[in-house]
C-alpha positions in Angstrom: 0.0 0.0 0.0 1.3 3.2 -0.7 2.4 5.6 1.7 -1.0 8.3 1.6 -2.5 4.9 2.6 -0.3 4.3 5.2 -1.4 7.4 6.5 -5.3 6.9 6.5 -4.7 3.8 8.2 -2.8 5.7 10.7 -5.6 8.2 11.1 -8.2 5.9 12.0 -9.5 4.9 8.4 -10.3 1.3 8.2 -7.6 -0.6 5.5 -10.5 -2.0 3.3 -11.6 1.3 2.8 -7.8 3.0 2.5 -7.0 1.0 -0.5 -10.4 1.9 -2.2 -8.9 5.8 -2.4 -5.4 5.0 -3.1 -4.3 4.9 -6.8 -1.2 3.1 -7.3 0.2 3.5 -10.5 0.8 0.0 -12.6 4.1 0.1 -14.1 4.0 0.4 -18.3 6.8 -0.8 -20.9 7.2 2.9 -21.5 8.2 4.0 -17.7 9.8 0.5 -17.4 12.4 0.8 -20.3 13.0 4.5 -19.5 13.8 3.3 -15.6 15.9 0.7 -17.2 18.3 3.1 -19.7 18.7 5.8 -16.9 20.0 3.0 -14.3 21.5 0.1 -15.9 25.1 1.2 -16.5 27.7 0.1 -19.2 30.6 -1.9 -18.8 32.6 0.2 -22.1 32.4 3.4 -20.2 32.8 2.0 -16.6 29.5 3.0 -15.6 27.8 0.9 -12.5 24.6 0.1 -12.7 21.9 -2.4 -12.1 22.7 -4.1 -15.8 26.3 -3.0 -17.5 26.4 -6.0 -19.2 23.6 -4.9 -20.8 25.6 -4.3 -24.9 26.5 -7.8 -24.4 22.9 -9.3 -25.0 20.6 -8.5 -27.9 18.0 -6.1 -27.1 14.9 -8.2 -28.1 15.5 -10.1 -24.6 15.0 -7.4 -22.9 11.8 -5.7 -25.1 10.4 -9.0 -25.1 10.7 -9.4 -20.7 9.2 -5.7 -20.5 6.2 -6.6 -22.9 5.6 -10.0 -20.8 5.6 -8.0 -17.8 3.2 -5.3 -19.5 0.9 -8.5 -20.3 0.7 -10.0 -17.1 0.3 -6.5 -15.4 -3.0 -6.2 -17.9 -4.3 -9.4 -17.4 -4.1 -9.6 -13.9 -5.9 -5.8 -13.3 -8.8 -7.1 -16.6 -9.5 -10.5 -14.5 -9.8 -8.2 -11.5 -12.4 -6.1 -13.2 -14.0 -9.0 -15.2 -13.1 -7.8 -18.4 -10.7 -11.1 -18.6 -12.9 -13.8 -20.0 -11.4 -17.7 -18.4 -10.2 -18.0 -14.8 -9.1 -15.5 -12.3 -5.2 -14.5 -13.0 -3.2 -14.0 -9.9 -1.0 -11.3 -9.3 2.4 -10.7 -11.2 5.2 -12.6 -9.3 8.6 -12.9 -10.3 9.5 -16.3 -11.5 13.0 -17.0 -10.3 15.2 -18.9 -12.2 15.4 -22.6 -12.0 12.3 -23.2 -10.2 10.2 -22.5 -13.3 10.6 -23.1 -17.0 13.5 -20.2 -17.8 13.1 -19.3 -21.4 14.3 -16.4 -23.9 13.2 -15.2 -27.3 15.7 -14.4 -30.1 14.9 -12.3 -33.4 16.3 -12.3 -36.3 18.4 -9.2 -37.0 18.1 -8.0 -40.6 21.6 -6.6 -41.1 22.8 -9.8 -39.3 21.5 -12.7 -39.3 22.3 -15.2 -36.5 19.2 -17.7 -36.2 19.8 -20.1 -39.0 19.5 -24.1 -39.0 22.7 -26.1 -39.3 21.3 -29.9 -39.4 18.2 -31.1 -38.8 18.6 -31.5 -35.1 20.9 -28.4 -34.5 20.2 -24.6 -34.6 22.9 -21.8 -34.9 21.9 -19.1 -33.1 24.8 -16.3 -33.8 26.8 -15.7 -29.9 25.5 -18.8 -28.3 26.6 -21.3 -30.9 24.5 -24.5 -31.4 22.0 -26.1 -29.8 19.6 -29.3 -30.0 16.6 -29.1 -30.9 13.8 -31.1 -28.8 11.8 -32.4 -32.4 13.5 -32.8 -35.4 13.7 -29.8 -37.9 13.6 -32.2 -41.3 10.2 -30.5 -42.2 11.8 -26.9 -41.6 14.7 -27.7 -43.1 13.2 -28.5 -46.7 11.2 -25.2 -46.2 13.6 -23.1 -45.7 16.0 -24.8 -48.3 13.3 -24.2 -51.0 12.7 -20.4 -49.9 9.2 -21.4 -48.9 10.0 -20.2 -45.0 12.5 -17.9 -42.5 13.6 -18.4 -39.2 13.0 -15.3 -37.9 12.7 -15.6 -34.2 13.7 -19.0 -31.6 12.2 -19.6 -28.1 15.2 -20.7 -26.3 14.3 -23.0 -23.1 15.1 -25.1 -20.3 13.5 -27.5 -17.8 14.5 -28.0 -14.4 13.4 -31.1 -12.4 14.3 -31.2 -9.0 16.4 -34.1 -8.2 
């Protein structure tokens, strides 16, 4: 709760009714990727921060993790108000790594390309090298030999079972 309802708490308000008159504001990608320039640093020009690494990574991780957020923000506040049609969403919680399914998304860059197959079983993603693919890619691979389709974005992931 924020801090004016702190305040009619403290003056005799009942909490129920505190959190009716308190507007919090729900973060947007906007505000969220403007927080993010102004503090995450940069390792080229010394600068500490919450992210200097930041150059290192391709950009799309980080849109893509902002618009996820923005979606669950959105869905959460429409199933409050019933405008969400299915069953109630929870609140946003941060999933930490290793004790759900961690998981990127790559784009293709235009003027570079990096996501390209290199077998049937085996992707080459530009930095990270190759990796397996869980199914095979035969079908994908005779599509995109004949010009019929383009890689143009991977969903990189990972299961963790707990031993």
């Amino acid at each position: 709760m924020a801090s004016e309802g702190r305040a009619m708490v403290a003056g005799g308000m009942p909490e129920a009714e505190a959190r009716k008159h308190t507007k919090v504001p729900i973060p947007s990608k906007p505000t969220v990727q403007k927080a993010f320039v102004t503090e995450r640093g940069d390792t080229r020009t010394d600068t500490e921060g919450v992210c200097p690494w930041w150059h290192e990574v391709s950009t799309y991780v980080f849109q893509l993790a902002f618009i996820d957020a923005d979606r669950a923000w959105k869905n959460w506040l429409d199933s409050l108000s019933g405008k969400r049609a299915g069953r109630r969403v929870g609140y946003p919680r941060f999933k930490k790594r290793g004790r759900s399914r961690d998981s990127f998304r790559l784009h293709h860059d235009v003027k570079k390309p990096g996501i390209r197959l290199a077998t049937h079983r085996r992707l080459r993603l530009g930095s990270f090298g190759e990796v397996r693919l869980h199914d095979s890619g035969k079908r994908l691979y005779r599509q995109v030999a004949r010009g019929e389709a383009v890689v143009q974005s991977v969903n990189v992931s990972r299961s963790v079972f707990p031993t």
